[in-house]
Residue frames as a rotation matrix with the C-alpha (Angstrom) as fourth column:
UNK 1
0.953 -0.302 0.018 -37.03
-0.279 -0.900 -0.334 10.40
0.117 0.313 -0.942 62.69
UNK 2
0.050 -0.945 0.322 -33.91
-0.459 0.264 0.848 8.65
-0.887 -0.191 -0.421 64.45
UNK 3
0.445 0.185 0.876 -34.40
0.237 0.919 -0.315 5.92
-0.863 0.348 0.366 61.94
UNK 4
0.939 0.067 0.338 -34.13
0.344 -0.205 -0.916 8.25
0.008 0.976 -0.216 58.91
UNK 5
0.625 -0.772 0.115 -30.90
-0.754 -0.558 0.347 9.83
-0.204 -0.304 -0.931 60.43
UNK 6
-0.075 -0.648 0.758 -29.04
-0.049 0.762 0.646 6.38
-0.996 0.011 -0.089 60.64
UNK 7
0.237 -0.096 0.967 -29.83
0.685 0.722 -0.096 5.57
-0.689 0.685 0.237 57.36
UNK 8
0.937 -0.291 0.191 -28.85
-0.139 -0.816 -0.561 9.06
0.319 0.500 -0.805 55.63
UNK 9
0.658 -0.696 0.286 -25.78
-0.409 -0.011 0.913 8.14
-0.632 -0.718 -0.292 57.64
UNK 10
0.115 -0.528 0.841 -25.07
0.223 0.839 0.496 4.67
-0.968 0.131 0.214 56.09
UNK 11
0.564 -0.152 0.812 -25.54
0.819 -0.022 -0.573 5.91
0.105 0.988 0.112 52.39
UNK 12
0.727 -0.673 0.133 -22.96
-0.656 -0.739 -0.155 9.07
0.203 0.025 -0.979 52.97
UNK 13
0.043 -0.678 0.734 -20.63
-0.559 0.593 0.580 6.42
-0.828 -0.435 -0.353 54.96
UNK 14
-0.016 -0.354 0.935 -20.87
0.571 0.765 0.299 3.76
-0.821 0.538 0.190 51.67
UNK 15
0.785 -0.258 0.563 -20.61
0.568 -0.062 -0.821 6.00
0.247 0.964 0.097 48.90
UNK 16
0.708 -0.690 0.150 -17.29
-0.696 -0.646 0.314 7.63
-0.120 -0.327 -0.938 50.82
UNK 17
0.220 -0.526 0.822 -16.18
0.065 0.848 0.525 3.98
-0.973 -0.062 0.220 50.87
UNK 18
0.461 -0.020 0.887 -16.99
0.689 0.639 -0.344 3.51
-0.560 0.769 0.308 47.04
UNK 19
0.966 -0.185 0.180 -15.48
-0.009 -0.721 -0.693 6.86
0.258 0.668 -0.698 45.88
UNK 20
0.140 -0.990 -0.009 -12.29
-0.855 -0.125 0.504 5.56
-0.500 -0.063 -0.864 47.20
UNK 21
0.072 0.055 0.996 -12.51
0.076 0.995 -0.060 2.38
-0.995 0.080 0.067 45.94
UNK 22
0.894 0.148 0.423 -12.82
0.406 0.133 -0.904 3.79
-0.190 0.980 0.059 42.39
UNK 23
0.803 -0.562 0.198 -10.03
-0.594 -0.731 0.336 5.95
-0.044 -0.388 -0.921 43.25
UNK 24
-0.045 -0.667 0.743 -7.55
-0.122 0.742 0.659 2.76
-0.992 -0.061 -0.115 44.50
UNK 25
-0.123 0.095 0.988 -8.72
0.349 0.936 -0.047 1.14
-0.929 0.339 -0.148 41.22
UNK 26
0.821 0.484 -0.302 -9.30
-0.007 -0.522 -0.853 4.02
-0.571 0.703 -0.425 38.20
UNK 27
-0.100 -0.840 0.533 -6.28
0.995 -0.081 0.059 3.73
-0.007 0.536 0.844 35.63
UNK 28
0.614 0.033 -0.789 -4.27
0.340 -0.913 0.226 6.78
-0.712 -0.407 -0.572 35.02
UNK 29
-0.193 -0.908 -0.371 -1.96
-0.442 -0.257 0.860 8.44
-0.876 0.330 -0.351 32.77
UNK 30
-0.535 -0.196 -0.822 -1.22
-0.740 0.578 0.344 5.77
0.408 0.792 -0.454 29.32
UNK 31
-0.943 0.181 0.279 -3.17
0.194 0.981 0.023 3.43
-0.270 0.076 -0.960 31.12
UNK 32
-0.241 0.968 -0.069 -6.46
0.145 -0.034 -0.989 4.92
-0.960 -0.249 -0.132 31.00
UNK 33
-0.579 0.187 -0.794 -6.16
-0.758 -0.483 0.439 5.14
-0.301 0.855 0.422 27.16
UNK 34
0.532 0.809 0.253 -8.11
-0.619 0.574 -0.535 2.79
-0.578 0.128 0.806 25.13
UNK 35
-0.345 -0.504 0.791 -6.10
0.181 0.792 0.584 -0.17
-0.921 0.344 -0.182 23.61
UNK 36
-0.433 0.024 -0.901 -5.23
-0.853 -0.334 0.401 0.96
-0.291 0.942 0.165 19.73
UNK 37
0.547 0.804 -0.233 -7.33
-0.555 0.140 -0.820 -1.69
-0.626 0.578 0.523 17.12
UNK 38
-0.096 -0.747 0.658 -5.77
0.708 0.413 0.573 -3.53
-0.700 0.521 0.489 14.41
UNK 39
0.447 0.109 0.888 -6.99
0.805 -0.481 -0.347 -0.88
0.389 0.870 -0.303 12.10
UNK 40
0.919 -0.317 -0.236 -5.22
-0.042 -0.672 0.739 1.66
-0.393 -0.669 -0.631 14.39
UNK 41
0.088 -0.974 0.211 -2.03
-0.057 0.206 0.977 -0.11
-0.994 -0.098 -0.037 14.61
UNK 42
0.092 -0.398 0.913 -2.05
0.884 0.455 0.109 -0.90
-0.459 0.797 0.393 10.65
UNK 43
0.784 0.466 0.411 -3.08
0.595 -0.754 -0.279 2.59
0.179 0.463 -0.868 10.11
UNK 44
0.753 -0.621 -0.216 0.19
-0.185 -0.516 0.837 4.10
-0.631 -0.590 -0.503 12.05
UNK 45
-0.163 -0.836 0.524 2.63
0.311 0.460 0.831 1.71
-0.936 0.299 0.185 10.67
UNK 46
0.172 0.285 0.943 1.42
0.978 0.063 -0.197 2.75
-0.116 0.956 -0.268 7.48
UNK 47
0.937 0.306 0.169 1.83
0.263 -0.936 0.235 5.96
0.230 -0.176 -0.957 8.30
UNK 48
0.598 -0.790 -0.136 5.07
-0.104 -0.244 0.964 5.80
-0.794 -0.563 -0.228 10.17
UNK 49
-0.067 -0.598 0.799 6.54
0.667 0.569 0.481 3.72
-0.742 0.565 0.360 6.77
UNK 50
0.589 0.122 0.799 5.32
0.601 -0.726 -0.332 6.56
0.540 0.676 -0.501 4.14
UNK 51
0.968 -0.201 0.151 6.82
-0.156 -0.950 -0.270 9.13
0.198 0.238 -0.951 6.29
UNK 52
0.149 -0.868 -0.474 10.45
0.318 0.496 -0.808 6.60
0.936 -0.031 0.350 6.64
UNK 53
0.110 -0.141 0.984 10.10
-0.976 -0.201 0.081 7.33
0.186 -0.969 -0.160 10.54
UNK 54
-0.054 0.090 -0.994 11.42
-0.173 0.980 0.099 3.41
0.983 0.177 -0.038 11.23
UNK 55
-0.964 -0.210 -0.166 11.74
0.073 0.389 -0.918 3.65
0.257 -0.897 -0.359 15.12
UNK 56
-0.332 0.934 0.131 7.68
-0.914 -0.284 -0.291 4.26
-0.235 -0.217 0.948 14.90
UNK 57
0.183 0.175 -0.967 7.73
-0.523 0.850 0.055 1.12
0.832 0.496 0.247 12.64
UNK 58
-0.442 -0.756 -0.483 9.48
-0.268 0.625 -0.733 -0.64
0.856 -0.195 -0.479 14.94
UNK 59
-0.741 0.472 0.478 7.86
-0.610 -0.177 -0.772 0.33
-0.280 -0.864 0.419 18.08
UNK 60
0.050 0.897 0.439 4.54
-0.878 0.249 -0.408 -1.25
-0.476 -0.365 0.800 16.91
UNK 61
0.302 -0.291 -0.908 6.28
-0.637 0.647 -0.419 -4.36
0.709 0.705 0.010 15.17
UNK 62
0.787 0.354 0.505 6.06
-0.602 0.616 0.507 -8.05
-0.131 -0.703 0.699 17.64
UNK 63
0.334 -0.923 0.190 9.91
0.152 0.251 0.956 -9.22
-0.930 -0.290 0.224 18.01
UNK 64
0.918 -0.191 -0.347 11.08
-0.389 -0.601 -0.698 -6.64
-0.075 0.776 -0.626 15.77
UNK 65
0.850 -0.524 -0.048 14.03
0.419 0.729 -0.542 -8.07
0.319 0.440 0.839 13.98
UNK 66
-0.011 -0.725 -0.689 17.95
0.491 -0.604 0.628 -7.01
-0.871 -0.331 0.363 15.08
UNK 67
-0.546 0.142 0.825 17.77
0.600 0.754 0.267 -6.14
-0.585 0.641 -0.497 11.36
UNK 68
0.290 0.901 0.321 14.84
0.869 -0.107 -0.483 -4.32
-0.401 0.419 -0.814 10.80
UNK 69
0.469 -0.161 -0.869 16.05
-0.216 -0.974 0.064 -0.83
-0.857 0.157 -0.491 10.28
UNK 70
-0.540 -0.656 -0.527 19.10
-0.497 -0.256 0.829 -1.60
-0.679 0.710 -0.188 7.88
UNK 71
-0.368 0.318 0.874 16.73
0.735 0.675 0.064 -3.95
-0.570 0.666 -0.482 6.10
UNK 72
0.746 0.575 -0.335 14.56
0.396 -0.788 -0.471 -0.74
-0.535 0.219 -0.816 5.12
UNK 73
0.484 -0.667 -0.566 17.36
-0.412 -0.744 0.526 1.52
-0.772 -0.021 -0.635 4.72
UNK 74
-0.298 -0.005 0.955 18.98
0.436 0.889 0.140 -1.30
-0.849 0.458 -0.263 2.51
UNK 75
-0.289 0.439 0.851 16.29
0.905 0.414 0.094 -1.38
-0.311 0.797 -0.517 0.31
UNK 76
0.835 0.542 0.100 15.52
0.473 -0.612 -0.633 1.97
-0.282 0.576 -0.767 -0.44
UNK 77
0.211 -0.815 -0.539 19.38
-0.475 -0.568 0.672 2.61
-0.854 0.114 -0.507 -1.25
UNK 78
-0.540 -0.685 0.489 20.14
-0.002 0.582 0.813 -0.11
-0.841 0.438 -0.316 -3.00
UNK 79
-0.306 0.743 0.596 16.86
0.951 0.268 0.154 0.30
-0.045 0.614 -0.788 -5.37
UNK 80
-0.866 -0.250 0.434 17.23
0.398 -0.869 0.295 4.33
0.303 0.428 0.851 -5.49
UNK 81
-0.182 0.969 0.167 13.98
0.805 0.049 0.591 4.89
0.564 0.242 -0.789 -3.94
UNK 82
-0.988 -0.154 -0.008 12.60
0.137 -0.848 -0.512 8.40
0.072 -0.507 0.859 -3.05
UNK 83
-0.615 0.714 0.336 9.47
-0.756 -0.654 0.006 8.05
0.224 -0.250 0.942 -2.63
UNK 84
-0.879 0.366 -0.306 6.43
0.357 0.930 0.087 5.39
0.317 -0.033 -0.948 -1.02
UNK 85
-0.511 0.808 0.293 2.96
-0.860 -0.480 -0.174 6.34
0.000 -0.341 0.940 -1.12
UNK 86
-0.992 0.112 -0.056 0.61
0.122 0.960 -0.251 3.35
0.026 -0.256 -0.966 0.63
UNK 87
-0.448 0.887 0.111 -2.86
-0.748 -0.440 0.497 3.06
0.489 0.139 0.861 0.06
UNK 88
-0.791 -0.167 0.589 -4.54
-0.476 0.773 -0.419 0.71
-0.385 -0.611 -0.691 2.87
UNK 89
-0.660 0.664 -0.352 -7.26
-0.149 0.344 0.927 -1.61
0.737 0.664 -0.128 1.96
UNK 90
0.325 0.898 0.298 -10.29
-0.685 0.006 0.728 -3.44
0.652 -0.441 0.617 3.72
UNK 91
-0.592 -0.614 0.523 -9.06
-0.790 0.570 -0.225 -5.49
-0.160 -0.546 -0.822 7.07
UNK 92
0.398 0.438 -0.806 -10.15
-0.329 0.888 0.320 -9.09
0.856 0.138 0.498 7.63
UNK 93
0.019 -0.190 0.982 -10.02
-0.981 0.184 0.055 -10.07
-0.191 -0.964 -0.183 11.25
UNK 94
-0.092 -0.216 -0.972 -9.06
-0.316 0.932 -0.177 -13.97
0.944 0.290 -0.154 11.83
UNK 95
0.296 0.164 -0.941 -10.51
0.816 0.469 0.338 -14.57
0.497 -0.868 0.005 15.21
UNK 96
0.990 0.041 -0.137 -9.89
0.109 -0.836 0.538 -12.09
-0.092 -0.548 -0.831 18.18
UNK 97
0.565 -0.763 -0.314 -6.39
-0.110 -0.446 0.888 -12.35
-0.818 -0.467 -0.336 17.94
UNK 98
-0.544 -0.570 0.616 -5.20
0.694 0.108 0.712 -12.64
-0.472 0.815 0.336 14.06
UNK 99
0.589 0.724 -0.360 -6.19
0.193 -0.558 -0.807 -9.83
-0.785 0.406 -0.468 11.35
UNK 100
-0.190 -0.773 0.606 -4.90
0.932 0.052 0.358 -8.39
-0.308 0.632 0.711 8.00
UNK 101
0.689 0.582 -0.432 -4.84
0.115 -0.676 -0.728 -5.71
-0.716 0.452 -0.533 5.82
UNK 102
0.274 -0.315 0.909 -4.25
0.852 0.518 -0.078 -5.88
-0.446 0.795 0.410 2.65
UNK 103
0.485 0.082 -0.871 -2.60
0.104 -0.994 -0.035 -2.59
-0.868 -0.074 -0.490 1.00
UNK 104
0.662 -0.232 0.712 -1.60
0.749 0.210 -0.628 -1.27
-0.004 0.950 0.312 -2.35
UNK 105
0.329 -0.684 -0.652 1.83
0.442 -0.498 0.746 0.68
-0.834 -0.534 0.139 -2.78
UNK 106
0.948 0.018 0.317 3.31
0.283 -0.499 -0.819 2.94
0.143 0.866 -0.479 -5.01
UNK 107
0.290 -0.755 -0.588 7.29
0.456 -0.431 0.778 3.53
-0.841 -0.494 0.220 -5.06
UNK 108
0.883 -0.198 -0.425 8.94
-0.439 -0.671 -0.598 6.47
-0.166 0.715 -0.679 -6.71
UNK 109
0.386 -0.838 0.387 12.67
0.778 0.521 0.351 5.34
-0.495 0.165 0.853 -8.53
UNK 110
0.189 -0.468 -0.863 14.94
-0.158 -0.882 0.444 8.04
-0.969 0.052 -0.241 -9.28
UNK 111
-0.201 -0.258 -0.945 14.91
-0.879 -0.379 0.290 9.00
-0.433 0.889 -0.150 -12.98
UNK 112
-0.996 0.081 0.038 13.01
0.089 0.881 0.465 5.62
0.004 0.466 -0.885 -13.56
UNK 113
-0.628 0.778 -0.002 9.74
-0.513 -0.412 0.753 6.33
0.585 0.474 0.658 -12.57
UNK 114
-0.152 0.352 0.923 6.79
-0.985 0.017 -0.169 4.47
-0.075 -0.936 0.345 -10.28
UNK 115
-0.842 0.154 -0.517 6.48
0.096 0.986 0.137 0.64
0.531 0.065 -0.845 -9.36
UNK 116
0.248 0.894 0.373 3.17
-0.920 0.096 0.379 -0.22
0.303 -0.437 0.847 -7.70
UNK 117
-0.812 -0.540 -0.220 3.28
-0.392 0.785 -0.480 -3.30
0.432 -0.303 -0.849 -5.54
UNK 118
0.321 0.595 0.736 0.94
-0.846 -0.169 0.506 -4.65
0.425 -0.786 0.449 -2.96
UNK 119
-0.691 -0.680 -0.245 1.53
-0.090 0.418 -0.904 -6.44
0.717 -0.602 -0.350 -0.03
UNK 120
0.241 0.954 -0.176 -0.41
0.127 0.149 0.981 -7.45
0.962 -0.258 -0.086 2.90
UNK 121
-0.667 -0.470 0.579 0.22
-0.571 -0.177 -0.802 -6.33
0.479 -0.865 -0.150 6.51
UNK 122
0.258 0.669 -0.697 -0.57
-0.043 0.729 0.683 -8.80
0.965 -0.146 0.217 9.14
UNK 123
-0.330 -0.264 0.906 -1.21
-0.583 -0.698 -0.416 -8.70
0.742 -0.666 0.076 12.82
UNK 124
-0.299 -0.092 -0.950 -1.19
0.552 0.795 -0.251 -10.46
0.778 -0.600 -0.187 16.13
UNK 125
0.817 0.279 0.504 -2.81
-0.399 -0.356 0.845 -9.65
0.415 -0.892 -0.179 19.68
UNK 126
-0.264 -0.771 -0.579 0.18
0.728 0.234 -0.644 -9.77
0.632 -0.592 0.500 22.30
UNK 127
-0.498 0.187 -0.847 -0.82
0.735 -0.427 -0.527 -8.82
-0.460 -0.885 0.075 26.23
UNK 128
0.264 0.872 -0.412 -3.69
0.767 -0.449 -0.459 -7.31
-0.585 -0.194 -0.787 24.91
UNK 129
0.143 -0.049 -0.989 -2.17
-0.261 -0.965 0.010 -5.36
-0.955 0.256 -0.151 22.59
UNK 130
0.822 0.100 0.560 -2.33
0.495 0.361 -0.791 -5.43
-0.281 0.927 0.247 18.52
UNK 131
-0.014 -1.000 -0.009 1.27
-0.122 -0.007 0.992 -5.57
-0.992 0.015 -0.122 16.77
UNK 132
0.453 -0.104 -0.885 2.38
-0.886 -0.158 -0.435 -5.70
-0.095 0.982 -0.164 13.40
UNK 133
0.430 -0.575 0.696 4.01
-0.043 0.757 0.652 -9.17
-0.902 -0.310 0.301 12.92
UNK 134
0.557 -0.411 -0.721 6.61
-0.764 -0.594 -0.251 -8.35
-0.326 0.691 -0.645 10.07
UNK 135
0.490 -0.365 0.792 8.30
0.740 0.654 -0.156 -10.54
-0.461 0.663 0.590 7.29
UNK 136
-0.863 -0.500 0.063 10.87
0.314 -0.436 0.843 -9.71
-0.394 0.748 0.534 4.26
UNK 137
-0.762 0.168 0.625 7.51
0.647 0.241 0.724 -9.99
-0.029 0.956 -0.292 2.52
UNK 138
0.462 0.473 -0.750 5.87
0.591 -0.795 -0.137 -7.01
-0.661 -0.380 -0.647 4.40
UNK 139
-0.350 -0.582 -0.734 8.49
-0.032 -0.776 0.630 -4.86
-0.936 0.244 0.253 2.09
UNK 140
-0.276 0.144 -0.950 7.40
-0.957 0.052 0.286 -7.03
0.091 0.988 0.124 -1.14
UNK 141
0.468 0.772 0.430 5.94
-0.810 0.569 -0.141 -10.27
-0.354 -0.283 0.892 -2.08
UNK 142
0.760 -0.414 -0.500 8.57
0.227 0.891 -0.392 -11.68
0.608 0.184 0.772 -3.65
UNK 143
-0.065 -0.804 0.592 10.41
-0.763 -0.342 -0.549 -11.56
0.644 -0.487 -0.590 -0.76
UNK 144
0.748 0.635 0.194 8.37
-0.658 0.670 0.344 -14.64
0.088 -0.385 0.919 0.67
UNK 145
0.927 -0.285 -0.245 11.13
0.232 0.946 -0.225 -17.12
0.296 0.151 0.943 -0.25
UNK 146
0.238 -0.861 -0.450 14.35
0.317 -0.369 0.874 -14.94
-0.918 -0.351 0.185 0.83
UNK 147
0.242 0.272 0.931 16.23
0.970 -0.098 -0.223 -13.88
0.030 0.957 -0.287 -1.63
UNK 148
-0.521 -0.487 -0.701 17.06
0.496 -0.841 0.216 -10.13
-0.695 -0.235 0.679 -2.75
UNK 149
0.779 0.467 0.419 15.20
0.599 -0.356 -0.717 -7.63
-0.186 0.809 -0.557 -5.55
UNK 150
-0.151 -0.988 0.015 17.51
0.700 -0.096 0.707 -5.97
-0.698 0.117 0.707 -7.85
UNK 151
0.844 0.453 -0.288 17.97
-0.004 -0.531 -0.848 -3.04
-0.536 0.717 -0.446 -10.52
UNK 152
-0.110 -0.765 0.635 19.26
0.604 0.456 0.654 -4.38
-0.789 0.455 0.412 -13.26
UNK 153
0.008 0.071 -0.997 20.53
-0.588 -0.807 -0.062 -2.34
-0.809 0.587 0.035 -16.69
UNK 154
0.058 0.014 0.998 19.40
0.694 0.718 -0.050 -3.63
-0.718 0.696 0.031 -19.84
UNK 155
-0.777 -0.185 -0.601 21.15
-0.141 -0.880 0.454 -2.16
-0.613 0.437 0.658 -22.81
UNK 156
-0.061 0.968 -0.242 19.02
-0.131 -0.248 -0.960 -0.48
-0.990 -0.027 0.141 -25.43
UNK 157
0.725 -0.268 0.635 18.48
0.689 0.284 -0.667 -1.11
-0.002 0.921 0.390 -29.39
UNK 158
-0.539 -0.796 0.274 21.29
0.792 -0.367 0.488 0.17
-0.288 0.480 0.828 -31.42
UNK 159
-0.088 0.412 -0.907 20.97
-0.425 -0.839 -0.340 3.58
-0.901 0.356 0.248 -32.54
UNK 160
0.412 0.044 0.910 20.46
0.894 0.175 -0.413 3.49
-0.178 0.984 0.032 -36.93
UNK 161
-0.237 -0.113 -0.965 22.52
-0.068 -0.989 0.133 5.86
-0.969 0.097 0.226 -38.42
UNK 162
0.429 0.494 0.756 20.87
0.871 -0.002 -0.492 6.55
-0.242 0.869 -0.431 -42.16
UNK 163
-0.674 -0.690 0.264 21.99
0.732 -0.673 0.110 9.25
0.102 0.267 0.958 -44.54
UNK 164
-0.898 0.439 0.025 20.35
-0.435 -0.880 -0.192 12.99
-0.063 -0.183 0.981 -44.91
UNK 165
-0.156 0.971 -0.184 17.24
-0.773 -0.004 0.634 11.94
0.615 0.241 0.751 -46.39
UNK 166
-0.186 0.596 0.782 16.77
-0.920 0.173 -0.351 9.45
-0.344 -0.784 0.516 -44.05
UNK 167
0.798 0.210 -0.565 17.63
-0.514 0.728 -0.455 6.40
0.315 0.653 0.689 -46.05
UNK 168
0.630 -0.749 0.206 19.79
-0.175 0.121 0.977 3.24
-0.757 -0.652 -0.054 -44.82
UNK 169
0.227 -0.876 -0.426 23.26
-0.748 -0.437 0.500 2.65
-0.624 0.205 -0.754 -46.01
UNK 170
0.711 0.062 -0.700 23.89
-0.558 0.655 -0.509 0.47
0.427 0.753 0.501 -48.86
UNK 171
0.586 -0.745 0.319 26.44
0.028 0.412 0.911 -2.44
-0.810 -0.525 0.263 -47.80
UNK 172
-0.211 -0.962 0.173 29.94
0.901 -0.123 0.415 -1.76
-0.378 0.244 0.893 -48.92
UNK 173
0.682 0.550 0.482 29.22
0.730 -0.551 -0.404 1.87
0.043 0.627 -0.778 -49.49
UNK 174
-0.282 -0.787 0.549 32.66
0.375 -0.617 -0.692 3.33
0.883 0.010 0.469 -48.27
UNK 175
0.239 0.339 0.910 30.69
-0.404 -0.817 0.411 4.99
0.883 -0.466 -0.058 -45.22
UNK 176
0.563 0.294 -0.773 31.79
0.457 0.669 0.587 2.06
0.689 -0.683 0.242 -42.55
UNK 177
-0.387 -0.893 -0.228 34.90
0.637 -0.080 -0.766 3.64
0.666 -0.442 0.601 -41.48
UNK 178
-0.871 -0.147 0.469 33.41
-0.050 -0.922 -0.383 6.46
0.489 -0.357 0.796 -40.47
UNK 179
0.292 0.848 0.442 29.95
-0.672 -0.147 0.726 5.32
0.681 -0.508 0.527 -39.39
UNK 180
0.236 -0.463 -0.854 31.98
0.704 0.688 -0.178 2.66
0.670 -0.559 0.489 -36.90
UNK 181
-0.820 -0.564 0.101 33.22
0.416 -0.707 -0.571 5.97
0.393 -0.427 0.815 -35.14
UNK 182
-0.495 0.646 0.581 30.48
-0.686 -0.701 0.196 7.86
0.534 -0.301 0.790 -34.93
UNK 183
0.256 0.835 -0.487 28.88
-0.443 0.549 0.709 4.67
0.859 0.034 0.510 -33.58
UNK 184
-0.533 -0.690 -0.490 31.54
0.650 0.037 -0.759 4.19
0.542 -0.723 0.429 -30.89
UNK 185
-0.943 -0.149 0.297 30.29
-0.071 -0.783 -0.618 7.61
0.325 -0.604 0.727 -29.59
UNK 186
0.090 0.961 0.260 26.69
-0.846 -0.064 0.529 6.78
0.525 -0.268 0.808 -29.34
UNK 187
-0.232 -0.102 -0.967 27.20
0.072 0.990 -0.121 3.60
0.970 -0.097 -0.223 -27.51
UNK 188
-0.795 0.138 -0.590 25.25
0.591 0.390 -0.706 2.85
0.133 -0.911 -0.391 -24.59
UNK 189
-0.812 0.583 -0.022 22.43
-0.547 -0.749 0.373 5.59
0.201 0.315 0.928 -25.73
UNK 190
-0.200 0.977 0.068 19.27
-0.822 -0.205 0.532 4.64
0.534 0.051 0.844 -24.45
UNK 191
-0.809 -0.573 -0.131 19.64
-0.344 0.642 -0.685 2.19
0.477 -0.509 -0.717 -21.54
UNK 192
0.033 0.611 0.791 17.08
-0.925 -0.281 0.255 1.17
0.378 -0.740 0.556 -19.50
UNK 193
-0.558 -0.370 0.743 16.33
-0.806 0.026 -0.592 -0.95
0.200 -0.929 -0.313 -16.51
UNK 194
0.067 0.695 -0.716 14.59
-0.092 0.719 0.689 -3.99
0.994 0.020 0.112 -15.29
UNK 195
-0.115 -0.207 0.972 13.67
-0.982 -0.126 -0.143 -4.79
0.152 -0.970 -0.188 -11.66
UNK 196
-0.087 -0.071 -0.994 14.51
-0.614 0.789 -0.003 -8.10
0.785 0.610 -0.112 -11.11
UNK 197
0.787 0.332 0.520 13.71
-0.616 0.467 0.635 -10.74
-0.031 -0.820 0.572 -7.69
UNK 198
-0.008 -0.892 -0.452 16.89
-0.735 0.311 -0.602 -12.72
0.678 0.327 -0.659 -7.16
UNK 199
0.766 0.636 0.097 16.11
-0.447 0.417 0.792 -16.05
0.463 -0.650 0.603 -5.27
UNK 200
0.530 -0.717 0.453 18.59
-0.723 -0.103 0.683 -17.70
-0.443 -0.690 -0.573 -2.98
UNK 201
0.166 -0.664 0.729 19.75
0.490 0.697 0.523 -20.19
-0.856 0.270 0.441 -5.59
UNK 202
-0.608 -0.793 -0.039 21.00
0.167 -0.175 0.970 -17.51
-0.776 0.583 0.239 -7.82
UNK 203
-0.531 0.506 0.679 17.78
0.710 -0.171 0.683 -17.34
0.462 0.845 -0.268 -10.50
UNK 204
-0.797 0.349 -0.493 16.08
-0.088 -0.875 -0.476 -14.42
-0.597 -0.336 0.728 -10.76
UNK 205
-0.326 0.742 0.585 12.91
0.939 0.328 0.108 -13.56
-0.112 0.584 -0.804 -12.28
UNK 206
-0.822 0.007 0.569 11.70
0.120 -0.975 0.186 -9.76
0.556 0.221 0.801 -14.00
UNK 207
-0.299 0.857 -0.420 9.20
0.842 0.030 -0.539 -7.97
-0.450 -0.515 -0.730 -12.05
UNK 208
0.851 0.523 0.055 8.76
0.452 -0.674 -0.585 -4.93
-0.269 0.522 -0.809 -14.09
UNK 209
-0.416 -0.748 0.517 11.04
0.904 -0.281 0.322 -3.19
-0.095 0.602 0.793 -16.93
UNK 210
0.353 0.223 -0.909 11.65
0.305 -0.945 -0.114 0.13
-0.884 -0.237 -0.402 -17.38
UNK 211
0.442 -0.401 0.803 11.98
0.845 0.486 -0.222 -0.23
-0.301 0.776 0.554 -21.18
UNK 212
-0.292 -0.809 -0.510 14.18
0.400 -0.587 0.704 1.57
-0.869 0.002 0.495 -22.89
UNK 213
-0.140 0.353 -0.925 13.41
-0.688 -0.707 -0.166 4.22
-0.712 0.613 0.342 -26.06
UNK 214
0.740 0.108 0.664 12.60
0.325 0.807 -0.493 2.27
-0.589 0.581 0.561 -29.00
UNK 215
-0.285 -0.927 0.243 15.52
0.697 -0.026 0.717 2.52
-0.658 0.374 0.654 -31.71
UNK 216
0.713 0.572 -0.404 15.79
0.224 -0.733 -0.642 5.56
-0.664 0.367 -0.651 -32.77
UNK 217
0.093 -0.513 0.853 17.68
0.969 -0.152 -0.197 6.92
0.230 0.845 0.483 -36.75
UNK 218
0.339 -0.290 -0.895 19.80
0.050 -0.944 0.325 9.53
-0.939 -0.155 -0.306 -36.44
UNK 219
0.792 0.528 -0.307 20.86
0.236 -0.728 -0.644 11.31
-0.563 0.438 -0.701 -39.55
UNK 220
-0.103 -0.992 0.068 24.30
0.918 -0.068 0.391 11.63
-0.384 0.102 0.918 -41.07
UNK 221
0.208 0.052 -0.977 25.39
-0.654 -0.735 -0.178 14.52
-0.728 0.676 -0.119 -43.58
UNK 222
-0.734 -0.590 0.335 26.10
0.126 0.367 0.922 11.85
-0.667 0.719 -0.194 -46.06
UNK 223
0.025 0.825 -0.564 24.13
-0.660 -0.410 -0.629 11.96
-0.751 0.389 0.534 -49.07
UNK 224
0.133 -0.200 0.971 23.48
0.394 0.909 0.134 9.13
-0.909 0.365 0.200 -51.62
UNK 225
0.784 0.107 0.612 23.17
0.621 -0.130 -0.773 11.27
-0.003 0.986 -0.168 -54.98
UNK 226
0.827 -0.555 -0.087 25.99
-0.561 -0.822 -0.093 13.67
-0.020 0.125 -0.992 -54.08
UNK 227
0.435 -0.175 0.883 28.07
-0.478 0.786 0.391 10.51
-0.763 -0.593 0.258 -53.17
């Protein structure tokens, strides 16, 4: 009976020990979360970048350039952009401490309409934690080499001006003086745009045009039989 007493003793007496012991040793607080994924972390940044929150970007970006912000900020001024909808793809893990994810983008250009891009985000384990490891070429792909992306205007065809019925003007018909004027005023009518990759020695190279109307006949009041 004594026997059983001591030993009801020693197991109360060692699990008092071990319930401090977990106690000394139990993370709290931010530590006791679980350590975000690369699909986590690519998921956020992806997130944080659609909703133009850069100090999220930044936060989960591995020796975040001095840079980084105005780079962004930059580019979506200098290339009119209001809108950036990202669509992630399938990761691809490179050992325990390299992954990607590839992702397809969509930006909106004021009064131009949508570019699609894609780009790949790529990531690094640091002290146990997965990071974004950012490039120019996280923004775009031809950014790989330095370098700058541009919107250029390219002018559009000439207008035709034709008489009522929609016939063109004989040459030497007497109408130049006056269709020279009227052609003054339509000048520059139907611009449009090209987006263009500008490499550090000065050549550039089109990545997508925003063409301009096709040439369109406008009408006079002349007439050839009244003429």
């Amino acid at each position: 009976m004594r026997s059983r007493a001591v030993l009801t003793l020693i197991i109360v007496v060692l699990a008092v020990i071990g319930a401090g012991l977990y106690a000394l040793v139990r993370p709290t607080g931010a530590e006791s979360r679980p350590v975000a994924g690369p699909e986590e972390t690519a998921t956020a940044y992806l997130a944080a970048w659609e909703g133009s929150d850069i100090g999220a970007m930044s936060r989960l970006v591995a020796d975040t350039p001095a840079d980084f912000a105005e780079r962004h900020l930059a580019f979506s001024r200098d290339l009119d952009i209001e809108s950036l909808d990202l669509i992630p793809g399938t990761l691809r893990r490179h050992g325990g401490q390299v992954a990607e994810l590839p992702f397809q983008g969509v930006r909106g250009i004021r009064d131009l309409g949508a570019w699609p891009f894609a780009s790949t985000l790529r990531l690094v384990r640091r002290d146990g934690r997965w990071k974004v490891l950012w490039t120019p070429e996280t923004l775009h792909p031809a950014l790989k080499d330095g370098g700058r992306i541009r919107l250029k205007e390219v002018p559009g065809p000439a207008v035709e001006l034709v008489t009522r019925s929609g016939t063109r003007f004989p040459r030497d018909s007497g109408a130049e003086s006056y269709l020279g004027m009227l052609g003054a005023d339509l000048e520059g009518d139907g611009s449009g745009y090209a987006l263009e990759a500008v490499r550090t020695d000065g050549t550039a190279r089109e990545l997508m045009a925003f063409a301009p109307p096709s040439a369109r006949r406008i009408r006079t009041t002349f007439s050839r039989p009244v003429q």
